[in-house]
C-alpha positions in Angstrom: -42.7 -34.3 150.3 -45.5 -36.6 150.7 -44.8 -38.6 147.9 -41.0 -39.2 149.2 -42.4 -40.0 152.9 -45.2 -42.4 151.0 -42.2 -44.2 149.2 -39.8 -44.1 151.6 -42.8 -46.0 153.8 -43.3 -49.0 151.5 -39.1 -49.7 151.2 -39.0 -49.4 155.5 -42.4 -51.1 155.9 -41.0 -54.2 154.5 -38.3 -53.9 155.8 -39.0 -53.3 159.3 -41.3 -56.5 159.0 -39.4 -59.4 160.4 -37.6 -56.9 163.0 -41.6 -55.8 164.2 -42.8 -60.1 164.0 -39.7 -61.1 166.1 -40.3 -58.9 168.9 -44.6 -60.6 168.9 -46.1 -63.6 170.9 -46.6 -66.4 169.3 -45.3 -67.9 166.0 -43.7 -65.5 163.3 -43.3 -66.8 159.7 -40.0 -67.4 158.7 -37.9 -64.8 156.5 -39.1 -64.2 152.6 -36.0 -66.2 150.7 -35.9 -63.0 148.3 -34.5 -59.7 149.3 -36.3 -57.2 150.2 -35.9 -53.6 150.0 -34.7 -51.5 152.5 -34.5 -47.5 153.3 -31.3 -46.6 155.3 -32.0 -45.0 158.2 -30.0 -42.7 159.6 -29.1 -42.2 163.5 -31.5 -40.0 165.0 -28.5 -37.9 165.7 -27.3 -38.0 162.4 -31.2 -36.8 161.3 -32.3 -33.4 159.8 -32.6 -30.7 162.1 -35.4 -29.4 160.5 -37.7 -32.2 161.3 -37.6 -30.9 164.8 -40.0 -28.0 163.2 -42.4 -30.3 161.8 -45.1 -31.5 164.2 -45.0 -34.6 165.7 -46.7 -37.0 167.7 -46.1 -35.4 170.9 -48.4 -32.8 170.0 -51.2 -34.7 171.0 -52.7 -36.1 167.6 -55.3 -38.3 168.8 -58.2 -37.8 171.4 -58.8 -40.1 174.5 -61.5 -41.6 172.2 -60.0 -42.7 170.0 -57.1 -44.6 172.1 -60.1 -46.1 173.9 -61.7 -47.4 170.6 -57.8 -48.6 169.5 -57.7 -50.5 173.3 -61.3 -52.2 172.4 -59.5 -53.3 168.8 -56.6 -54.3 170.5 -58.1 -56.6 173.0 -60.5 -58.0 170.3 -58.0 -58.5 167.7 -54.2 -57.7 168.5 -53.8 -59.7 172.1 -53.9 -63.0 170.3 -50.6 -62.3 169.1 -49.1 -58.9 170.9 -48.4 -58.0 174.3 -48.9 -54.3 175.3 -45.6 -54.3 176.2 -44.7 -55.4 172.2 -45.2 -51.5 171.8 -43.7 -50.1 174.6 -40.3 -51.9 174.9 -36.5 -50.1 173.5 -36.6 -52.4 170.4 -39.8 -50.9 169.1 -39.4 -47.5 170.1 -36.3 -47.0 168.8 -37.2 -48.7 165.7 -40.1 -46.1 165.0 -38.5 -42.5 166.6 -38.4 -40.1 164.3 -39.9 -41.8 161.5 -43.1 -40.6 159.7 -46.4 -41.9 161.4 -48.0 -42.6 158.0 -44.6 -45.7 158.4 -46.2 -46.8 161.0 -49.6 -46.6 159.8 -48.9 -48.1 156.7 -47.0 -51.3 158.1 -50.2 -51.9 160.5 -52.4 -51.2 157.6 -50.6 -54.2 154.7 -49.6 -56.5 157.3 -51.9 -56.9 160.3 -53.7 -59.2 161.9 -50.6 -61.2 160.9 -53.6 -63.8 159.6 -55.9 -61.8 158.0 -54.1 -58.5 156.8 -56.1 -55.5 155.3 -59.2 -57.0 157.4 -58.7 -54.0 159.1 -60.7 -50.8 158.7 -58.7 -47.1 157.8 -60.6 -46.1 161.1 -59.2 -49.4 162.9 -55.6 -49.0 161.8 -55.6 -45.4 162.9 -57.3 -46.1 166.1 -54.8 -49.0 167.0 -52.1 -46.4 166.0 -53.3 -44.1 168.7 -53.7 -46.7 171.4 -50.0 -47.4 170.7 -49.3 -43.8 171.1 -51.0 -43.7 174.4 -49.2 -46.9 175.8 -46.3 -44.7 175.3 -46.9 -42.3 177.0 -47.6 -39.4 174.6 -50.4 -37.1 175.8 -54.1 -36.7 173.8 -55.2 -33.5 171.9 -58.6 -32.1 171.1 -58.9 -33.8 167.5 -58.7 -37.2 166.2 -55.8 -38.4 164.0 -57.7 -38.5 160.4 -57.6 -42.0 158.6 -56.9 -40.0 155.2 -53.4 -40.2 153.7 -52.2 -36.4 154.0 -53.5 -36.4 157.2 -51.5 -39.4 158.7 -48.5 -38.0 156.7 -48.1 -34.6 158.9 -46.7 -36.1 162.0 -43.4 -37.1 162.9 -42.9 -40.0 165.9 -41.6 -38.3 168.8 -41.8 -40.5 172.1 -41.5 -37.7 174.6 -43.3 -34.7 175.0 -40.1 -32.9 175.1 -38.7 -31.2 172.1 
C-alpha cells in the first residue's frame, strides 16, 4: 500500500505542479513543453469508502510546536512567494482533500522554495506541512507528524474535523 501511495505521489506531484505555482505570488515558470504524467483522480464522491477508516489529518497529527516552527519557516522562507491565504483558499483545498499527506509532503519536499528546491530540511518540509494544516483549521494532537516516510504515509487529508 505504501509503495502504491509513494507512486501514485510522484505521477500527482508533477502534476499538480503548475495548478499549485498558478495559485502563488509572484512569477511562476512557464509550463514544461513535455508532457507530464498525471494520476486521475477521482471525485471525492466517487472515492473509496474505506479511506473514511484510515486516519487522517483531522486527527490531530502535528503538535502546536511544530505549526509554530512551520510559521517561523514560513515567514523566513515561503512569504517571498506565498500568501497564507495560498493554503487556505477552494483551489488548494480541494486540490489536496482526500489525498495522501506523504502527496503533499512530497511536492513541498522536490519542488520548494520554487528557487532553491531540496534546500529544505525532512524536519522543515514536515513542519511547513503542519503549519499548513493549522491555517486550515485542523486541530493539534499530542505527537509530532514524523519526517520518516511510513510515518508521513498513514494519514489521509481531511479538512474538517468531521468524519
Amino acid at each position: 500500500m505504501v509503495r502504491i501511495r509513494r507512486q501514485i505521489a510522484t505521477t500527482v506531484a508533477v502534476a499538480a505542479l503548475a495548478a499549485c505555482q498558478s495559485g502563488a505570488t509572484g512569477t511562476t515558470p512557464a509550463a514544461p513543453t513535455q508532457p507530464q504524467p498525471s494520476a486521475p483522480t477521482e471525485p471525492a464522491a466517487e472515492r473509496p469508502a474505506a479511506r473514511s477508516a484510515e486516519p487522517t489529518t483531522a486527527d490531530g497529527v502535528f503538535t502546536a510546536a511544530q505549526a509554530a516552527r512551520g510559521q517561523e519557516l514560513y515567514r523566513a522562507v515561503c512569504s517571498e512567494c506565498h500568501d497564507t491565504e495560498d493554503w487556505t483558499e477552494a483551489g488548494f483545498r480541494n486540490r489536496w482533500e482526500e489525498q495522501s499527506v506523504f502527496q503533499l509532503w512530497y511536492y513541498i519536499n522536490d519542488r520548494m522554495p520554487y528557487d532553491d528546491p531540496f534546500s529544505l530540511t525532512r524536519q522543515q518540509v514536515t513542519d511547513a506541512l503542519t503549519y499548513i494544516l493549522e491555517l486550515n483549521g485542523l486541530p493539534a494532537g499530542d505527537t509530532e507528524l514524523g519526517t520518516e516516510d511510513d510515518d508521513i504515509d498513514d494519514y489521509w487529508i481531511a479538512w474538517s474535523t468531521a468524519r
